[in-house]
N, C-alpha and C positions, 0 to 999 in steps of 0.2 A: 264419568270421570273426565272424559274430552270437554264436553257441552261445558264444567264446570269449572275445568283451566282455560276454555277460549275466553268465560264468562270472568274470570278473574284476570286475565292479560287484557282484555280489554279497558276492565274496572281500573287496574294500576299504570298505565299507559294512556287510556284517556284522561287520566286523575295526572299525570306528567304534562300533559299536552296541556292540559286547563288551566297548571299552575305557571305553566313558562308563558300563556297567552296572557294571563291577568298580570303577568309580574309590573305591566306599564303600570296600571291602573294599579296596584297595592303597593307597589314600592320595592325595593332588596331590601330583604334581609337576612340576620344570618339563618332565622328561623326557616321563611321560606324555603331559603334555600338546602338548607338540612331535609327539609320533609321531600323536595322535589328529586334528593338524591338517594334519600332513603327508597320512596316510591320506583327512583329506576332502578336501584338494587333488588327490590323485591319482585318487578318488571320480568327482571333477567332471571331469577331464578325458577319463578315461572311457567318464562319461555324453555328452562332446560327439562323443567319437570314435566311439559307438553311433549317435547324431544323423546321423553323417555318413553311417555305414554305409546305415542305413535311406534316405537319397535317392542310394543309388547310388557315392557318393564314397570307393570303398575304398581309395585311394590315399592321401589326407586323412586318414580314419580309422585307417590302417594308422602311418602318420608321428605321429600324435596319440597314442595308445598306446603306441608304442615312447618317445617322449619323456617319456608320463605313468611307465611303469616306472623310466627313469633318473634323473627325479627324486625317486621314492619311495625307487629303489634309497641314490642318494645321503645323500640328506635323512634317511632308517630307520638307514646307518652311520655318520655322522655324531652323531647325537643319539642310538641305542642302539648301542653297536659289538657288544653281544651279540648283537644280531639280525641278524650279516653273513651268517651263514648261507641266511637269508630274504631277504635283497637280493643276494644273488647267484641264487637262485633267480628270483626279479620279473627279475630284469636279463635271464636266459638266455632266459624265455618267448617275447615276440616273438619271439627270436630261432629259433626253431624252428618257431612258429604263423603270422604273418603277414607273414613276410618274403616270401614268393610274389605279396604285394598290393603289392608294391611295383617299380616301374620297375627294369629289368634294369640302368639307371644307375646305379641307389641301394642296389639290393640288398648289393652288395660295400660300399661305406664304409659302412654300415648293420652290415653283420657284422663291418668291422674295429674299425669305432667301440664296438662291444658285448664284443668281444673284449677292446681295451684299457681299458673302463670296468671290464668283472670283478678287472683288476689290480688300479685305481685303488681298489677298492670293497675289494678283501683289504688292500692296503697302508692304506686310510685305516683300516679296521677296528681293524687292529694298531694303529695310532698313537692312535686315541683308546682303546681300549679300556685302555690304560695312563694316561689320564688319567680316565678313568673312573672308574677303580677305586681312585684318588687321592681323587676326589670324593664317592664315590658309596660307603657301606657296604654290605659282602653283605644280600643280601636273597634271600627265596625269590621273591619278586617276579617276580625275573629267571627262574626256572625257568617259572611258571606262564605269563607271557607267550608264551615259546618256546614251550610245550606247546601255544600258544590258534594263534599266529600259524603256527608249520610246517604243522601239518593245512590248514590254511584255503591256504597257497599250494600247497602238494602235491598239494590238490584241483584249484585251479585249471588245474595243468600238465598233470594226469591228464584230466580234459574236456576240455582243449585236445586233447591230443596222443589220445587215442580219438576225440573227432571229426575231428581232421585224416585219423586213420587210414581211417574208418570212409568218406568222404569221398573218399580219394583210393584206396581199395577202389571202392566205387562208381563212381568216375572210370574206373578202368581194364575195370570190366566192361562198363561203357557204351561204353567204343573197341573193346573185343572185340565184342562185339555187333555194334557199328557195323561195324568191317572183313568181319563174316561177312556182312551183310545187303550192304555195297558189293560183295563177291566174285559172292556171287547175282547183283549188279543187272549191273555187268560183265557175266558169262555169257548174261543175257537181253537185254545189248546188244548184243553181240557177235550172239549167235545171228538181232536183229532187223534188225540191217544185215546179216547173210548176206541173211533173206528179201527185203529190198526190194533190194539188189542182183541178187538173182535175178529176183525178179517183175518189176525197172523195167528201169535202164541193159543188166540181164545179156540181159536178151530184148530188147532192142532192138539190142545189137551182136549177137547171134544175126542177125535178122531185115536186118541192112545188111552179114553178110556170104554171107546167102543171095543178097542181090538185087546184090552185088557182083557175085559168081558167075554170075549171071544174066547181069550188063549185059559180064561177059567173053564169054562164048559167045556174045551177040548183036552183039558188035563189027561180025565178018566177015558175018553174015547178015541181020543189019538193025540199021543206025547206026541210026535215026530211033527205033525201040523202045529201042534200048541208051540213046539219049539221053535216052528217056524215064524211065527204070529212074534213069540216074544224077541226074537233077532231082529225083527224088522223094529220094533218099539222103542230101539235104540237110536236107532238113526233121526225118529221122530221127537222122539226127548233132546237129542240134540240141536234138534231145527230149532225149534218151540224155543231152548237156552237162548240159545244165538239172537233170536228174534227178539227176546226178552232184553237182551242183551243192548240190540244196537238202538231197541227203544228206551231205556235208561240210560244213552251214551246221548241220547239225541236232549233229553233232558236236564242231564247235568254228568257229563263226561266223569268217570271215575279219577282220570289222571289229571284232571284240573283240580279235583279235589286232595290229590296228593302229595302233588308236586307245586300244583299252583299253574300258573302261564307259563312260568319258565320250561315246563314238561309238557304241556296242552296247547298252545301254541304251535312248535315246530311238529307236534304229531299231528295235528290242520295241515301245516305245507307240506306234510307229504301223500295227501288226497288228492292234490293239485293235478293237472296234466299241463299247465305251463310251468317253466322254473320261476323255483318262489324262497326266495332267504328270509332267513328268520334273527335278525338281533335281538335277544333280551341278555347283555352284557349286566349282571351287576344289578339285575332285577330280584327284589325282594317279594314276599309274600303281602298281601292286602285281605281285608274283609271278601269276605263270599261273595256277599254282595257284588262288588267293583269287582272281584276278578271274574265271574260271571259275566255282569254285562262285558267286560271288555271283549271276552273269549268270544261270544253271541256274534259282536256286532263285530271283531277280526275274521271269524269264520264265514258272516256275510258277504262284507267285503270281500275277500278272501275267493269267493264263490264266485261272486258277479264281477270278478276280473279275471279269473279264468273260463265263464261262459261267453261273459258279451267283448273286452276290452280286446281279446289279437293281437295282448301286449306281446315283448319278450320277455320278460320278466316281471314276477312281484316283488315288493317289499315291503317287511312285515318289519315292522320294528317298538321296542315296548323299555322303559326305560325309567328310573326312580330318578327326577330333576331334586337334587340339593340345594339349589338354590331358593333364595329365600320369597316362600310365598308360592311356592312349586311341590306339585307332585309327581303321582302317577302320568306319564305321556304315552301316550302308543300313535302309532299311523301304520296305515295300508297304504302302499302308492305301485300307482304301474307308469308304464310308458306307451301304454295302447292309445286307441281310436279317443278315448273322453268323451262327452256332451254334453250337450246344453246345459246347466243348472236350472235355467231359469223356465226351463220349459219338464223338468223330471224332478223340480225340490220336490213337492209336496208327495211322490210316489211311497206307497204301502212300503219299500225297503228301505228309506230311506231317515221318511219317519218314524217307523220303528227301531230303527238304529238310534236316531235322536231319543228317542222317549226312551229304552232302555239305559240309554246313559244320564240322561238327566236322572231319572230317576235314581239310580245310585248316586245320585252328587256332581256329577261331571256336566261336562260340555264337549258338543261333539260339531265338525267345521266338515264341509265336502268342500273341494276346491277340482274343479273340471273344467276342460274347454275343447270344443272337437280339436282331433291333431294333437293334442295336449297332453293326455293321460290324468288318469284320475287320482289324489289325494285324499284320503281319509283319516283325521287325525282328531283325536280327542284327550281333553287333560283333565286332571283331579284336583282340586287343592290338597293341602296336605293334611293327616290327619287318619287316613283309610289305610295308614301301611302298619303292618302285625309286626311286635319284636320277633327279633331272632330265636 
């Protein structure tokens, strides 16, 4: 999206600068000069819809841009109909580059609206360009313009669409990765609930149906011992539950499944031994999926700031964003010790955090610095939240 608005404020601001340097050499007129103010109009809009991008608002910026082209588009066949060529081109960009920035709502009348403006932009083309040429004498003018203005859009589509490409190569190598690295973790989860079902519950029912056995054969030859045998088989069925227990909690918590985060969540901060607050104000339910990873990779977090951080506090916070082209958000943050990123990104907890999230949909950001305290925050598009 960046790479795509530098690549467009450059396009219509070196496309300003070209036409105020040749103005010697072509003349005033009112034509130029219409196109040189259209171009800084669309310059500036832009420039706000870059503004927007850099604090996060790519849904704003993504609607800001498409509106800046259709006014160029417009406003460029209207006052030069020779140049429909090149507002058809400005009109099609977004439509291929930053339409994904925009809400699954908007996306479709976005494409249709773009669709029927390319008509409107052919059809107005033709109708002035017949009053144009009424107006307006041949001139080579017109050639050299085209010559200046097609490279300069052709470029900008070409940057667009190699980094879109470039981009969503990368995207997909990063989910391959991810699903091999989840397939491994799987296997070693798998293979870690075999051991602790063997080493806990599995020897413990071993052990209460040796002493079953037992307390059978001592029926007939001595009740008071078999009695004995059977009082103790209680406390061993109790173990065995318990164990059963914390190993299905370890798996997929009951109260996440009941409540959702908003109940599984704050019963994680009270494991803690540093204080740990928990906001999910106003928090809705989500797919299993997403509330899973979220809960996984809070609990992590969660963990490894009250073993290694020395914070005074955590903070857990989890939150349904309204705004448009927003979801699910959650973050972990402390005030402890922090460290390097750039020396602990690629560690087993961290990318496993990542790959669970991605995996459900999401996207997940660590943001740390020694002395610093650590951030951990991940969002959703929207889409993964359950009616009421």
């Amino acid at each position: 999206m960046r790479t795509y608005l530098l690549a467009n404020l450059v396009g219509l601001w070196g496309s300003v600068i070209a036409l105020v340097a040749a103005r010697p050499a072509i003349g005033t007129s009112r034509t130029l000069l219409g196109d040189t103010l259209v171009l800084a109009v669309g310059g500036a809009l832009v420039l706000v819809a870059a503004r927007l991008a850099q604090r996060g608002h790519t849904t704003a910026s993504a609607c800001v841009v498409i509106a800046a082209n259709w006014f160029v588009a417009l406003a460029i066949t209207w006052l030069s109909p020779f140049l429909t060529p090149v507002a058809l081109l400005s009109l099609l960009i977004p439509l291929v580059i930053v339409t994904d920035h925009l809400p699954r709502g908007l996306r479709t009348p976005a494409v249709a609206a773009t669709i029927v403006l390319s008509g409107v932009v052919v059809a107005l083309g033709e109708y002035r360009h017949v009053i144009y040429e009424e107006t307006h004498e041949h001139s080579t003018n017109t050639t050299l313009i085209l010559a200046v203005f097609v490279p300069v859009v052709v470029t900008v589509l070409v940057v667009g669409l190699r980094d879109y490409a470039r981009r969503l190569g990368q995207r997909t190598h990063e989910l391959e990765e991810s699903r091999a690295r989840l397939a491994v973790a799987a296997v070693e989860a798998r293979r870690s609930i075999e051991r602790d079902l063997h080493d806990g519950a599995q020897q413990r029912l071993a052990t209460l149906a040796v002493d079953l056995g037992r307390a059978t054969r001592l029926c007939d030859t001595d009740p008071e011992a078999a009695a004995v045998v059977v009082h103790g088989l209680q406390g061993q069925l109790e173990a065995a539950m318990r164990e059963l227990r914390d190993l299905a909690h370890g798996i997929y918590p009951p109260l996440l499944g009941e409540r959702g985060l908003v109940g599984a969540l704050p019963a994680a901060a009270r494991r803690t031994v540093l204080p740990c607050t928990v906001d999910v104000h106003g928090l809705g339910r989500h797919t299993p999926a997403v509330e899973a990873a979220v809960y996984f990779c809070c609990t992590e977090a969660i963990q490894n700031a009250d073993r290694h951080s020395g914070a005074s506090l955590i903070r857990v916070q989890a939150r349904d964003d309204d705004g448009p082209g927003r979801g699910l958000r959650f973050s972990v943050s402390d005030d402890g010790a922090g460290f390097d990123l750039t020396a602990l990104a690629s560690t087993h907890g961290l990318t496993g955090m990542r790959d669970r999230i991605r995996a459900a949909g999401g996207e997940l950001r660590v943001v740390s610095a020694p002395g610093r305290g650590t951030t951990v925050e991940g969002q959703f598009r929207p889409g993964t939240r359950l009616p009421r």
